[in-house]
LODRENMI-132854 format. One record per residue (C-alpha): x negated, y negated, z negated; residue in one letter. Coordinates in steps of 0.25 Angstrom, whole numbers, plus 5000, padded with zeros to 4 digits. Example, Ala and Ser with C-alpha at 12.3 -4.5 7.8 and 13.67 -1.06 7.14 Angstrom:
2
495150184969A494550044971S
//
This chain:
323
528751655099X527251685103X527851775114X528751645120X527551555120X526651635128X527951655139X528351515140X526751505141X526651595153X527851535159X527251405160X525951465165X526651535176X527551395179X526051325180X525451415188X526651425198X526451265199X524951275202X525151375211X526151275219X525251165218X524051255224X525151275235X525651155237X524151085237X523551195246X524751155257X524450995256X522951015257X523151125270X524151015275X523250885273X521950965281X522751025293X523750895294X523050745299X523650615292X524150585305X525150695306X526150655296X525950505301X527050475312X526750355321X527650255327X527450235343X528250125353X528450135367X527850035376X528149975389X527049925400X526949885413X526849955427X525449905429X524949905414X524050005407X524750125400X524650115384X523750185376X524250285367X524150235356X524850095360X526250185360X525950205344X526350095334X525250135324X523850155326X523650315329X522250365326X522650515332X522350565346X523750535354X524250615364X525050525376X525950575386X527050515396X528250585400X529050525412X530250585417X529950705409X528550725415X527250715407X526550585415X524950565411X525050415415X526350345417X526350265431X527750255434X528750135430X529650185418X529750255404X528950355400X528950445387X527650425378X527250565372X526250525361X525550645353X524850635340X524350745331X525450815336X526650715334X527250675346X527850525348X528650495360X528750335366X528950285381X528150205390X528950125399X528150065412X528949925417X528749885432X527749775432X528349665439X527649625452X526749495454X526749455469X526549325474X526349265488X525849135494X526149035506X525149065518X524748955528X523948985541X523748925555X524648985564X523149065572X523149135557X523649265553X524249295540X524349455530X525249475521X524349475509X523949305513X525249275506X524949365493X524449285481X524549405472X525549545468X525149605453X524949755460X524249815472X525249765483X525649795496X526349675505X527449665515X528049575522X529749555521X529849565535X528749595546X528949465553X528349395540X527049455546X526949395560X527249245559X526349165568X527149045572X526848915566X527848885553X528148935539X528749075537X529449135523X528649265520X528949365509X528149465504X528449605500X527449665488X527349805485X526549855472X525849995468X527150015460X528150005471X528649855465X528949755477X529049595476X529349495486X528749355489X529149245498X528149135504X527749065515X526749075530X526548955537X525948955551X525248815553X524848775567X523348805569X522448675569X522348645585X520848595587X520048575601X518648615602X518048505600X518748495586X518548625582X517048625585X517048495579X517748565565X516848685566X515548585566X516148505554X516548655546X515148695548X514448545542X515448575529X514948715528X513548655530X513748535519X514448635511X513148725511X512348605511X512748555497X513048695490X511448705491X511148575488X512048605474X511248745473X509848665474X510248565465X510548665455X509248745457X509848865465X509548925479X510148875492X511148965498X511049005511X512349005521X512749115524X513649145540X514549255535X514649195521X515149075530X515949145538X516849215523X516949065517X517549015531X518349125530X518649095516X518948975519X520148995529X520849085516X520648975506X521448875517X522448985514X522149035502X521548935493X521049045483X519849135481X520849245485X520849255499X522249245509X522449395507X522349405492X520949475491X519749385484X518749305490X517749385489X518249485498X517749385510X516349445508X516749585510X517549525523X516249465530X515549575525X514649495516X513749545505X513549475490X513449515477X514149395471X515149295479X515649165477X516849075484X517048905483X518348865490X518848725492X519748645502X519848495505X518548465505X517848385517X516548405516X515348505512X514948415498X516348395494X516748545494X515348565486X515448465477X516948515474X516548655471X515548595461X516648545452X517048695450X516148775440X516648915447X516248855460X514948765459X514348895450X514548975464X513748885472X512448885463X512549045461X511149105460X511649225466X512049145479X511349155491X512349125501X513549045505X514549035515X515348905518X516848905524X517648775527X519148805535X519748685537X521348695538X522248585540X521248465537X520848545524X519448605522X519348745516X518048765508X517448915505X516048935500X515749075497X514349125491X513549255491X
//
């Protein structure tokens, strides 16, 4: 009997040792496989694929993913079975995303952007040449203009002519717009009446100037002094906002391109326009009624102002530019 007891004993010893022993194994194998594997390797991520527009900015990596990755990700672009570094192209792309090892595919697919172009009606006197770009209000891409036919170019005789407009963008897209050119008979004038209108543009001008400094001394500031070539880009100036009434000149650029043009220096410009007015005082007094546009003519850092006046059709054109 005392034999029986000490083999069952050993039996059972034997049966607990072999369990420790598998524990021991089993624990060494969990620990090895917690320090040599991150949390982030047995987590699987959800991604989505995106679409964008020609002209937007690619995604970020992480946008393709659905949860909020804290790993390094690797992103690559396949197009037409060839690895891309950055997309360019109009179409679908594979999205090869990489993290920790663990690969997710998705695609990207780039739309055409559709094409923003618009034009405008032009009007000259028939002594007046016209560019394609005086019809251009705007086109959403770097553009280049043509004409539907080449005769659209050369119009000269007095009436109104269809014109359409052919835009081509960076991508290749083109768009069409139809407007209008008319022609108008120039203004016939003797001599006499058009020493007569010079003398009465140059006393605006000079009532203008008149009471732009007497505004500046009222408030405390220093008189401007007239300046010819400022003079000369506001008259200038003045002819575009008869067709242009904008502070974007006939051929789309910005106003203050006009120093550049007359090869005038400044450190900071400034532009009133108006039409209508019949006198120096009014157009003044006018300009004071706009915040933007009374602030211009009491600037500090002016020193100098050029006055235009073009008078087109019994209508005065005003230009008041400031350096």
């Amino acid at each position: 009997m005392k034999g029986l007891i000490i083999k069952y004993r050993n039996t059972i010893l034997f049966i607990l040792l072999f369990l420790i022993i598998i524990l021991l194994i089993v624990g060494s194998h969990y620990i090895y496989y917690t320090k040599t594997h991150s949390v982030s390797d047995v987590n699987f991520y959800h991604v989505q694929s995106l679409t964008i527009n020609y002209n937007d900015k690619l995604p970020l990596a992480s946008s393709y993913f659905l949860d909020d990755v804290k790993e390094d990700i690797v992103l690559k672009y396949i197009y037409n079975g060839k690895t891309v570094i950055t997309p360019s192209a109009v179409g679908t792309y594979t999205v090869l995303l990489t993290v920790n090892n663990k690969e997710y595919r998705t695609t990207l697919t780039i739309n055409e952007e559709k094409m923003g172009f618009n034009v405008k009606p032009l009007t000259i006197l028939k002594d007046k040449t016209y560019a394609i770009n005086d019809f251009v209000i705007e086109c959403t891409d770097d553009c280049n203009y043509r004409y539907s036919t080449e005769e659209m170019a050369n119009y000269q005789d007095v009436g109104t002519y269809q014109i359409t407009i052919i835009a081509t963008n960076s991508s290749g897209q083109e768009k069409s717009a139809s407007t209008t050119l008319t022609i108008a008979e120039n203004e016939t004038t003797t001599e006499n009446e058009s020493t007569t209108e010079n003398e009465e543009v140059n006393n605006l001008i000079k009532e203008a100037f008149t009471a732009i400094n007497a505004l500046r001394s009222d408030q405390g500031e220093s008189l401007l002094s007239n300046d010819t070539t400022l003079n000369e880009a506001a008259m200038k100036r003045a002819e575009e906002v008869a067709v242009n009434f904008s502070h974007i000149r006939p051929d789309g650029r910005d106003w203050s391109t006009i120093y550049n043009d007359y090869n005038i220096s400044y450190v900071l410009g400034g532009e009133n326009y108006a039409r209508g007015f019949n006198s120096g005082n009014d157009v003044i007094n006018a300009f004071k009624s706009s915040q933007e546009q009374y602030e211009s003519m009491l600037r500090t850092d002016f020193s100098k102002v050029g006055i235009g006046v073009y008078k087109v059709t019994g209508v005065y054109y005003w230009v008041v530019l400031f350096a």
